[in-house]
C-alpha positions as CSV (number, residue, x, y, z in Angstrom):
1,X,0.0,0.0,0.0
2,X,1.3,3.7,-0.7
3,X,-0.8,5.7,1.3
4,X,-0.8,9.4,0.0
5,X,-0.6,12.3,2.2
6,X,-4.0,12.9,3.6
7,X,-3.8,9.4,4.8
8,X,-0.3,9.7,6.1
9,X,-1.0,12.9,8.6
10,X,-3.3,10.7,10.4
11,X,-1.1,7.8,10.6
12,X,1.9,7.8,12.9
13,X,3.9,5.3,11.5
14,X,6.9,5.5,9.4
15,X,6.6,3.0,6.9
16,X,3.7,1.1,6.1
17,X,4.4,-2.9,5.7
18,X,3.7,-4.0,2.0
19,X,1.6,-7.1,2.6
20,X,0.6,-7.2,5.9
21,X,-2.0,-10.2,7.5
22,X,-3.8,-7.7,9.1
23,X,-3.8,-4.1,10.6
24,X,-4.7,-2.8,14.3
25,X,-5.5,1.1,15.0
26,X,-4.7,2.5,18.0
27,X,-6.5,6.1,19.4
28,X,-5.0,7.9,22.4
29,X,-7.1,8.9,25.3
30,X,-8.3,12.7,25.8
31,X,-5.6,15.1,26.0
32,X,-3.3,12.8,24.4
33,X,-1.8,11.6,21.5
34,X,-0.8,8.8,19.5
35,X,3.3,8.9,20.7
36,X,1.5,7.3,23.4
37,X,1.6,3.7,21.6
38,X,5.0,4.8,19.3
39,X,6.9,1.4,20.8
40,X,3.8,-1.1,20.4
41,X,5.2,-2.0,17.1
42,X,7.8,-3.7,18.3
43,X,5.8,-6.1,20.6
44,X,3.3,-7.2,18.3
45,X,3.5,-10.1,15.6
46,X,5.6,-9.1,12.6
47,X,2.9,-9.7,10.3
48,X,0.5,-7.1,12.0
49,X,0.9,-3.7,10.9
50,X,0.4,-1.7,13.4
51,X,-1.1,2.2,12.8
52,X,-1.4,4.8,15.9
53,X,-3.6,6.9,14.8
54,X,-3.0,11.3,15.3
55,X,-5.7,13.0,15.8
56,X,-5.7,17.0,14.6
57,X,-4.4,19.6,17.4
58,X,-1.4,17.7,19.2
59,X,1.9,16.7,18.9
60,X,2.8,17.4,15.5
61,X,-0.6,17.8,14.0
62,X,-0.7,21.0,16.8
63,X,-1.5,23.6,14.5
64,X,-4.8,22.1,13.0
65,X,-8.1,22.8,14.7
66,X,-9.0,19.7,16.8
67,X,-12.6,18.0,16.2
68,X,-15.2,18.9,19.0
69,X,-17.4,16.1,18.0
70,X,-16.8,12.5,17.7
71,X,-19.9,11.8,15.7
72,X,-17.7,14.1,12.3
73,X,-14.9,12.7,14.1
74,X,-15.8,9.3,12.9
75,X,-17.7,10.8,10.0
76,X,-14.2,11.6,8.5
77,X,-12.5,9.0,10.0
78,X,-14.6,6.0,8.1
79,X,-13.5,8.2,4.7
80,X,-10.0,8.9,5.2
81,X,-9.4,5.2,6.3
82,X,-10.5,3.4,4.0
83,X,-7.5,2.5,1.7
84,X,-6.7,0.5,4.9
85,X,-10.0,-1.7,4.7
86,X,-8.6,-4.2,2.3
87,X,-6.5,-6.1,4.9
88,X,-8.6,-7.1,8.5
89,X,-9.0,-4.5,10.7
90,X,-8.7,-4.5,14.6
91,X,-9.4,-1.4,16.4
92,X,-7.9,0.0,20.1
93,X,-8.9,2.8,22.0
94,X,-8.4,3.9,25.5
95,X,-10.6,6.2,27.5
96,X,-11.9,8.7,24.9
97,X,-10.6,6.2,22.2
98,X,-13.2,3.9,23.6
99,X,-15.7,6.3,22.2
100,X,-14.2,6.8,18.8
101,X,-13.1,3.2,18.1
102,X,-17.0,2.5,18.9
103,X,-18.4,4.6,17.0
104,X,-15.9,3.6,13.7
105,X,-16.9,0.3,14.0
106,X,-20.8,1.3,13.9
107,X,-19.7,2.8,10.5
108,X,-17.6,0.1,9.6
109,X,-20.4,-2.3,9.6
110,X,-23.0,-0.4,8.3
111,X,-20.8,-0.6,4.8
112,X,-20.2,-4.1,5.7
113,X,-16.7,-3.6,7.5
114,X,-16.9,-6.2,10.5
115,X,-14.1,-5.1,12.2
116,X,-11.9,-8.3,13.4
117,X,-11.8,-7.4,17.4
118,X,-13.0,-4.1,18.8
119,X,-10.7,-3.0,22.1
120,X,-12.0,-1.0,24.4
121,X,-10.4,0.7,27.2
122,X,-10.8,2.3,30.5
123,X,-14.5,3.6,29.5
124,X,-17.9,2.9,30.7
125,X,-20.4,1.5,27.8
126,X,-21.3,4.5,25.2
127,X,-25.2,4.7,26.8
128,X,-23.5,5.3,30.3
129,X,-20.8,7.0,29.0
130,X,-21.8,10.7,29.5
131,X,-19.3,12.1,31.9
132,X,-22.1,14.5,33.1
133,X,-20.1,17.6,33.4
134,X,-19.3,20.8,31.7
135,X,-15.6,21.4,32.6
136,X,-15.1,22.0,28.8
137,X,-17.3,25.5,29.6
138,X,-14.5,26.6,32.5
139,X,-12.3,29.7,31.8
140,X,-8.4,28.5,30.7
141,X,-7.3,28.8,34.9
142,X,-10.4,26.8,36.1
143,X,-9.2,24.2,33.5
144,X,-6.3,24.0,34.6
145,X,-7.4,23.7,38.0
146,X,-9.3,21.2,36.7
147,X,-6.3,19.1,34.5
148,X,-4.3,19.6,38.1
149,X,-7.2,17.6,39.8
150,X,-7.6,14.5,37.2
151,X,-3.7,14.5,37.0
152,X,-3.7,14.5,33.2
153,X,-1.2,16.6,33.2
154,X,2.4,16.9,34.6
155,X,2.6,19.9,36.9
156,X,6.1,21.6,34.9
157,X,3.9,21.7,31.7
158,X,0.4,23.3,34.0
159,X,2.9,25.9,35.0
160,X,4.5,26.9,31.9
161,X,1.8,29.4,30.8
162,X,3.2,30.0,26.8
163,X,2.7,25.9,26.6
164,X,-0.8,26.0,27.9
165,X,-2.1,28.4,25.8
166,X,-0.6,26.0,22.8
167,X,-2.3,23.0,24.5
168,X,-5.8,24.7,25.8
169,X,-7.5,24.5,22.5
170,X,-7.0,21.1,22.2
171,X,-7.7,19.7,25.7
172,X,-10.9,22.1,25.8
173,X,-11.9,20.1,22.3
174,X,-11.5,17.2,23.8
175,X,-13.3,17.5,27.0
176,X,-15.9,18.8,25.0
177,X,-16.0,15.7,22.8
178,X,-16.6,13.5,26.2
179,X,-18.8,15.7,27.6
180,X,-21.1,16.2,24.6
181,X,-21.2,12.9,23.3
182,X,-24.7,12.0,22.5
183,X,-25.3,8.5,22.2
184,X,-27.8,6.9,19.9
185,X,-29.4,3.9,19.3
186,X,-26.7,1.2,16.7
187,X,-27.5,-1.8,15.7
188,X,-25.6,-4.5,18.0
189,X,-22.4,-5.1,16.2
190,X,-21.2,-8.3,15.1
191,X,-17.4,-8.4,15.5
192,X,-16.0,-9.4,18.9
193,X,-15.4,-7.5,22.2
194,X,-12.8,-7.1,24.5
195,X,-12.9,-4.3,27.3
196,X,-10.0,-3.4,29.6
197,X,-10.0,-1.9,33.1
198,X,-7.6,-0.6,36.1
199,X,-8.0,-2.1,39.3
200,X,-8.0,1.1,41.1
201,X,-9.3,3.0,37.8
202,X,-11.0,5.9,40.0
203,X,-12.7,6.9,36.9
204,X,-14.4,3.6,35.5
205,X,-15.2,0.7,38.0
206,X,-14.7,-2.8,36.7
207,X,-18.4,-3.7,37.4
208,X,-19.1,-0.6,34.6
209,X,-16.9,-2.7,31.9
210,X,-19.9,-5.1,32.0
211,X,-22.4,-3.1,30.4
212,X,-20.0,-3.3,27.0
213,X,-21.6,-6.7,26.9
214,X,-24.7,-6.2,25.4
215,X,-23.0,-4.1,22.6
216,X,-21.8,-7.3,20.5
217,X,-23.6,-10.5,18.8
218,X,-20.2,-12.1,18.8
219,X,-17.7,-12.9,21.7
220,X,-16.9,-10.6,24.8
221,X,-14.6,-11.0,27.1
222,X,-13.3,-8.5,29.8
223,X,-9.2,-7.9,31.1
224,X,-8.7,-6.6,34.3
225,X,-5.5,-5.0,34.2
226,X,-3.6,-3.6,37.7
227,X,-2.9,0.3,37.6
228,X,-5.0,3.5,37.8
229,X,-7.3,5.2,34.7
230,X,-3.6,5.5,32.8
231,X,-2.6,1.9,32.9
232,X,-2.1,2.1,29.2
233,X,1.4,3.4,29.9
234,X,2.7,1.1,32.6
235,X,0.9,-2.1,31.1
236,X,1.4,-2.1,27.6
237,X,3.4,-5.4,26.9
238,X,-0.2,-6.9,29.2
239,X,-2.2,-5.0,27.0
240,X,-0.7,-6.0,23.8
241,X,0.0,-9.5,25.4
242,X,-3.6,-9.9,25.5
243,X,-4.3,-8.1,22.1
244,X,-2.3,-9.9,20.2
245,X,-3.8,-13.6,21.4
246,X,-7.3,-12.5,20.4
247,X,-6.5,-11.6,16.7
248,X,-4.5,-13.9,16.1
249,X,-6.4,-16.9,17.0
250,X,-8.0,-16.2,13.5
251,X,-6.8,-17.3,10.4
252,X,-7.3,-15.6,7.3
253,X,-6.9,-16.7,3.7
254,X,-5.7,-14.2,1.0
């Protein structure tokens, strides 16, 4: 595959394997980005190409204007993806990934996509997933306030005022994402389910994961993973462990 450019920018991946047996994307959590999973390629099978994706407004995609909604989130998402559909597709997300990996496999099998294994992460199901809150409406110091409280961010960037004001437009988007999300009614998908959760996630009880149940005709199956909301970081070779079992228990023929 030679992805062009448009493709690329959303795509944080070097080089993009010619033949691969099947593809896994991987979206970062609010107020994050996809450097987050930069070293997963090295722990998963070689024949898995494996595609964070970067989302507009961070990291080096910083000076575009980030999405508000993950409904045209998704929208242009499904689009932009697509020269990826020809090869199985797995999809990862944690926390506000949950959301958008969700919500892109809705799409994906309403054009008859079934996505190989849908991931979810350290997120209540998308009906109970409202946070409830309007800290996306808070002046720039109540958000930080607010960032200071969740510990999302390190306290040496929260102090440096010229890096806020780079970051605020992008953490306000994203809040906003989470706190506006308005679910609606899918049809129940058909690909399998995996959720993950922190033992002492302060954010999403394990009992929550269980209401991803309903949410898929095929398999589910829930990993409780030791850490806080942020396991993703000091779990990832458990995480990927775990990953890399489901998918590849299929076999495909090409």
């Amino acid at each position: 595959m030679n992805p062009d450019s448009s493709l690329r920018k959303w795509c944080l991946n070097k080089t993009f394997k010619s033949n691969p047996k099947m593809r896994i994307l991987l979206f970062p959590y609010a107020c994050g980005g996809a450097s987050i999973y930069r070293t997963w390629h090295n722990f998963f099978p070689s024949e898995i190409e494996v595609i964070p994706i970067q989302l507009p407004g961070r990291e080096n995609r910083l000076s575009e204007k980030p999405y508000t909604s993950i409904v045209e989130l998704t929208d242009y998402l499904f689009e932009t993806l697509k020269p990826l559909y020809d090869k199985p597709l797995a999809l990862f997300g944690h926390s506000m990934g949950s959301l958008i990996t969700y919500e892109l496999s809705i799409r994906l099998e309403h054009a008859g996509i079934i996505p190989a294994h849908l991931f979810v992460s350290a997120h209540s199901s998308p009906k109970k997933g409202k946070l409830g809150t309007n800290d996306h409406l808070l002046s720039d110091e109540k958000l930080i306030s607010r960032l200071r409280e969740l510990s999302f961010t390190p306290e040496p960037v929260l102090q440096n005022q010229d890096l806020m004001q780079l970051l605020l437009p992008m953490i306000r988007a994203d809040f906003t994402m989470c706190e506006t999300y308005d679910y609606k009614e899918h049809p129940t998908l058909n690909c399998p389910l995996t959720v993950f959760g922190g033992t002492n996630d302060r954010e999403v009880s394990l009992n929550e994961l269980d209401h991803w149940k309903p949410y898929t005709n095929a398999s589910f199956s829930k990993v409780t993973i030791t850490g806080d909301h942020f396991f993703v970081h000091d779990q990832a070779s458990t995480i990927i462990s775990n990953i890399s079992e489901k998918i590849t228990q299929n076999t495909f023929d090409y």
